[in-house]
C-alpha positions as CSV (number, residue, x, y, z in Angstrom):
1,X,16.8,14.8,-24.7
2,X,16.7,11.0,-23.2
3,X,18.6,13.1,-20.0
4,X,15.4,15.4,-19.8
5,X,12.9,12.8,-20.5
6,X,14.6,10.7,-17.5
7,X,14.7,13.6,-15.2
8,X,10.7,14.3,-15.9
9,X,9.8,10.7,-15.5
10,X,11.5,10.2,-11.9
11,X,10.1,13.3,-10.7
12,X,6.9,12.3,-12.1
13,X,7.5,9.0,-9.8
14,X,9.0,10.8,-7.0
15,X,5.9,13.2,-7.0
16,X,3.4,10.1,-7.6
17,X,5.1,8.7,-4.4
18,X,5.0,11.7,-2.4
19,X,1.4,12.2,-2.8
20,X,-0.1,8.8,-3.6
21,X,1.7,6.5,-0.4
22,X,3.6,9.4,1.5
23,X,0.7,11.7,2.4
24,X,-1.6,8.5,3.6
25,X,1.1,6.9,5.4
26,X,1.8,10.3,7.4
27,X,-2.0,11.2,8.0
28,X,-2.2,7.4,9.3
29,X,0.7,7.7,12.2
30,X,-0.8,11.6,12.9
31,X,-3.4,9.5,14.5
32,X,-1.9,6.1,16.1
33,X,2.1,7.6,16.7
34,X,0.7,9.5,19.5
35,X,-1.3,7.3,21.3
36,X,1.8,4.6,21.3
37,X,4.2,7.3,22.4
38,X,6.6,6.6,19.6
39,X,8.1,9.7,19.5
40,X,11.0,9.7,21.4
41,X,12.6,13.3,20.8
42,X,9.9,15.3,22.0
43,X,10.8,13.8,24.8
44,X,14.4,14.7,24.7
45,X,15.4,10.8,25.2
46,X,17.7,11.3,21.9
47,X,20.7,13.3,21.2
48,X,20.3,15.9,18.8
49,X,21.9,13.5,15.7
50,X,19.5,10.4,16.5
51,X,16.1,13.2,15.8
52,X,16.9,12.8,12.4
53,X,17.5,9.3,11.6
54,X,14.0,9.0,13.8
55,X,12.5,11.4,11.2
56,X,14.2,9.1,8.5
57,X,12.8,6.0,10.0
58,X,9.0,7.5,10.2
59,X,9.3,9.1,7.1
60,X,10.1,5.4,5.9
61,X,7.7,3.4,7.8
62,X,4.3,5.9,6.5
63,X,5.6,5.7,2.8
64,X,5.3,1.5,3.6
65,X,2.0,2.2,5.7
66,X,1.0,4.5,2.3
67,X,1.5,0.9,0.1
68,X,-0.4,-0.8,2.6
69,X,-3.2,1.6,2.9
70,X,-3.5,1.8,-0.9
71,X,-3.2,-1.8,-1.3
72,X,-6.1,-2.6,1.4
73,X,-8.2,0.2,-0.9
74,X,-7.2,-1.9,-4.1
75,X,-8.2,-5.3,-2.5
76,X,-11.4,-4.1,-1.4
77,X,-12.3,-2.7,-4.7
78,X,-11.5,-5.2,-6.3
79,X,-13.7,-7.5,-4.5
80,X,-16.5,-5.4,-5.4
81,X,-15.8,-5.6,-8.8
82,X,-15.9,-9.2,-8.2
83,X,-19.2,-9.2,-6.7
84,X,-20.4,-7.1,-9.2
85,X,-19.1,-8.9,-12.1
86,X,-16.8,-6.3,-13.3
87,X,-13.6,-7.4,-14.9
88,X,-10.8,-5.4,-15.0
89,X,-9.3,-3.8,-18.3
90,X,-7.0,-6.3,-20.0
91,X,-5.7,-3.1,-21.9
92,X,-1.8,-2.9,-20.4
93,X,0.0,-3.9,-23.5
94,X,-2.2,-1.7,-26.0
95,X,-1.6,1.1,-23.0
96,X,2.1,0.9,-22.7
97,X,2.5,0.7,-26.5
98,X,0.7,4.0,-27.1
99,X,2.1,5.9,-24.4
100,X,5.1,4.9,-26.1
101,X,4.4,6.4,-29.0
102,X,2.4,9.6,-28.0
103,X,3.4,10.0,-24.3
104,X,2.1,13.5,-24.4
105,X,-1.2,12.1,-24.4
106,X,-1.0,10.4,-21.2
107,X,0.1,13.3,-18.7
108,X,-3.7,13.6,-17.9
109,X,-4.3,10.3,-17.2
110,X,-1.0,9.7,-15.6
111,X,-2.1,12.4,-13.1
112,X,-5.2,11.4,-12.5
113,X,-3.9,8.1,-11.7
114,X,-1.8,10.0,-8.8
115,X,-4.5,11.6,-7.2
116,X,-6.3,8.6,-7.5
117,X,-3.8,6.9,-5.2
118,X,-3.9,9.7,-2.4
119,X,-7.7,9.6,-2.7
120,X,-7.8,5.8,-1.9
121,X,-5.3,5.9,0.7
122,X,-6.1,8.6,2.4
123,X,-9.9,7.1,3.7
124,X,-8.2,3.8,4.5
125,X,-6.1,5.6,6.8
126,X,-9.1,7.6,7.9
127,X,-10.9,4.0,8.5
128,X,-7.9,2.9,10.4
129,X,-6.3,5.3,12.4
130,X,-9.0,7.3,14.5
131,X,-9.3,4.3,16.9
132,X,-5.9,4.8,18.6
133,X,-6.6,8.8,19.0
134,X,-6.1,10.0,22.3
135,X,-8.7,12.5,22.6
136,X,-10.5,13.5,25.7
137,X,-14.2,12.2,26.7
138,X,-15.9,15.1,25.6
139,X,-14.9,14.8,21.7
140,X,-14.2,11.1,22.4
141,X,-17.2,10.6,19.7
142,X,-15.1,12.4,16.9
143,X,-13.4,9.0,15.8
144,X,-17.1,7.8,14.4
145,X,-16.9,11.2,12.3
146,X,-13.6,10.5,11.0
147,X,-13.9,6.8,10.3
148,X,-17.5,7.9,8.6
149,X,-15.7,10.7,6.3
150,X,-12.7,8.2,5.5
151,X,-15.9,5.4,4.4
152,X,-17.6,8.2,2.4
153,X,-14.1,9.0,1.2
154,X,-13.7,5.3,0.2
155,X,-17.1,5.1,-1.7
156,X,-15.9,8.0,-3.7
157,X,-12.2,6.6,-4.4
158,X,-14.2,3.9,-6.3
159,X,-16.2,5.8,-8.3
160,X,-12.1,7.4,-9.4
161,X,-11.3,4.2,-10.2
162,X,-14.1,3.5,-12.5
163,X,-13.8,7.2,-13.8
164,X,-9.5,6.8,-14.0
165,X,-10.5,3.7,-16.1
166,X,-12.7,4.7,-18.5
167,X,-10.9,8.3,-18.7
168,X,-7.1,5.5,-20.0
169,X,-9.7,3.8,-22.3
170,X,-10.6,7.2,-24.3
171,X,-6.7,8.1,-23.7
172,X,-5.9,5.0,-26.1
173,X,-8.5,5.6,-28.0
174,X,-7.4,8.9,-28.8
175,X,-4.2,7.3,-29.2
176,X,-5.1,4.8,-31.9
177,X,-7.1,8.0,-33.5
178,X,-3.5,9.6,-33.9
179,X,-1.9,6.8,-35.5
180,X,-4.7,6.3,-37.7
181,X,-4.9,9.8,-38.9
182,X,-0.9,9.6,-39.7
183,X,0.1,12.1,-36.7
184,X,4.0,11.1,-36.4
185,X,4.7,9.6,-33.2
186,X,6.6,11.8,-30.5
187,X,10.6,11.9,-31.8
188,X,12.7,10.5,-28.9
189,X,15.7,12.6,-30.7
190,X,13.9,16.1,-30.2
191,X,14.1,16.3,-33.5
């Protein structure tokens, strides 16, 4: 059972990074990898074997761009919170205790915590990246729609956060409801 358990978890992980840093990394250098010309097979500069450890390399450097992105979205937010007033939820021990104890409770919110990460790094890179796009005069004006979408983007990847937050609180709460009512906590044994 622990081997199944440990095979969910790290693809749970593997699929949080794939869609929370990967996915903004890579729509990031979509828009500055051409303009800088970084691409050196397409124009046949490489042998055949060096193409792939370039893929490796890029496929590397936008799943660090991804934690950057997401970190610049966390930072921001959490200087509105500041100015706001807003504290954040001092509920990690109660959190980790409970999802312990009744981990089936938690998929939701552990999901909704991955798409919350793709929804905040994605604007950032939206914010970030049109500027180095090479397009031609006539759509040159495009960047101003993307950077505008990635900033109404960004509004709405706060409002997640508040809604990820409150949807964790009534996930322990639901949690504490469990143990209260006597419902056994999930058997690590599978029995």
């Amino acid at each position: 059972m622990w081997k199944l358990l440990g095979s969910l978890v790290s693809s749970f992980l593997l699929l949080r990074d794939l869609f929370g840093y990967l996915i903004p990394g890579l729509v990031f250098a979509a828009m500055i990898v051409p303009s800088f010309g970084l691409v050196p097979w397409a124009h046949g500069a490489f042998p055949e074997i060096d193409r792939w450890w370039w893929l490796v390399i890029l496929l590397i450097a936008c799943y660090v761009a991804g934690h950057v992105l997401v970190a610049i979205a966390f930072t921001a937010y959490g200087v509105v919170d500041k100015l706001r007033g807003r504290k954040p939820p001092d509920d990690d021990a109660e959190l980790q205790f409970y999802r312990y104890l009744y981990p089936h409770l938690f998929i939701d919110a552990d999901r909704r915590g991955t798409v919350l990460i793709l929804r905040i790094g994605v604007p950032v890179a939206l914010l970030a990246g049109p500027w180095r796009l090479p397009l031609p005069a006539e759509i040159g004006q495009l960047k101003y729609v993307i950077a505008a979408i990635g900033a109404f983007m960004l509004y709405n990847g706060y409002r997640g956060v508040l809604h990820v937050a409150r949807h964790r609180a009534a996930t322990i709460q639901a949690a504490q409801w469990a143990r209260e009512h006597g419902l056994p906590p999930f058997k690590w044994t599978g029995e």
